[in-house]
LOZAFI-202452 format. One line per 10 residues: number of its first residue (from 1); for each residue x, y, z of C-alpha. Coordinates in steps of 0.02 Angstrom, whole numbers. Each point is the difference from the previous one (the first is absolute). Layout:
REM residues N
NUM> X:Y:Z; ...
REM end
This chain:
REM residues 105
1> -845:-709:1465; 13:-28:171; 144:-115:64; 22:-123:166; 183:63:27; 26:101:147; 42:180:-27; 117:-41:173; 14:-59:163; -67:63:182
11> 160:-95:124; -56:-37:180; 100:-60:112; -88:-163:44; 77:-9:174; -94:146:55; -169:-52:67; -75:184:-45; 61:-15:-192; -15:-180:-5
21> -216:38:46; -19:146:-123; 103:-1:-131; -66:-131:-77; -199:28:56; 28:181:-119; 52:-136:-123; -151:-14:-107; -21:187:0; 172:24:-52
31> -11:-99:-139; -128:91:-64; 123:131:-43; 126:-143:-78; 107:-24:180; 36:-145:78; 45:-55:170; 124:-118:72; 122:-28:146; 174:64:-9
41> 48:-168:59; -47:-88:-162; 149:-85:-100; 5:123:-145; -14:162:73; 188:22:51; 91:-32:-158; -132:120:-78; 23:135:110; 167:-27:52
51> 6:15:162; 36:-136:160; -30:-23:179; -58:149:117; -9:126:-172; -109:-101:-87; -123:-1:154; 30:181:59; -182:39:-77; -133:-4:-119
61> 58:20:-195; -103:10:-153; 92:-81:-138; -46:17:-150; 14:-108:-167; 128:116:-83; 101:-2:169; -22:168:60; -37:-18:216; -90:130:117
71> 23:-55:175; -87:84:169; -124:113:-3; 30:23:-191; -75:-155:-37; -187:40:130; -10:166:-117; 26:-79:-173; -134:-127:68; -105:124:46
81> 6:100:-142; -29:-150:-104; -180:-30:75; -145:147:-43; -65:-31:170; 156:2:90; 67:157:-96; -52:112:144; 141:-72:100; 121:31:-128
91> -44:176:17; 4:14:179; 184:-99:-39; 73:157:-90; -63:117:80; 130:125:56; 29:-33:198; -120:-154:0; 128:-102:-123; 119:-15:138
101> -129:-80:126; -29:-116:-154; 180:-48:-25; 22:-10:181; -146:-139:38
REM end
């Protein structure tokens, strides 16, 4: 049985014009694979995650339902690997010497 609940939650900051455009257009793919999308901004994201101020908005986390958080690049590669199509780029993302260009973009 399948279920509406989100398996977690893609954080953009919604200040950024760049996150604030494609986050949320890879929405309908990402939920697909039981993510959802919203802006870091939104009223209950803080207390759930903890975090305030310039932290909170330091980058992109992946929060999911049962709390755990990947932030950064962390978060592009579990999306990635997620998606069949995309799963080339999670190879390319662990790739011995190529994973560091990935975590630095």
């Amino acid at each position: 049985m399948k279920t509406n609940e989100p398996i977690g939650w893609v954080l953009y900051d919604d200040d950024c014009g760049f996150c604030r455009r494609w986050i949320p257009f890879w929405g309908p793919t990402l939920s697909k694979v039981g993510l959802d999308v919203a802006p870091l901004q939104a009223p209950w994201v803080a207390p759930r995650i903890e975090l305030s101020g310039d932290e909170l908005l330091y980058d992109i986390r992946l929060l999911f339902a049962d709390g755990r958080q990947l932030t950064g690049a962390e978060v592009y590669r579990y999306g990635v690997q997620q998606i069949w199509w995309a799963r080339p780029l999670y190879l390319f993302s662990v790739t011995p010497g190529l994973r560091r260009l990935w975590d630095w973009g």
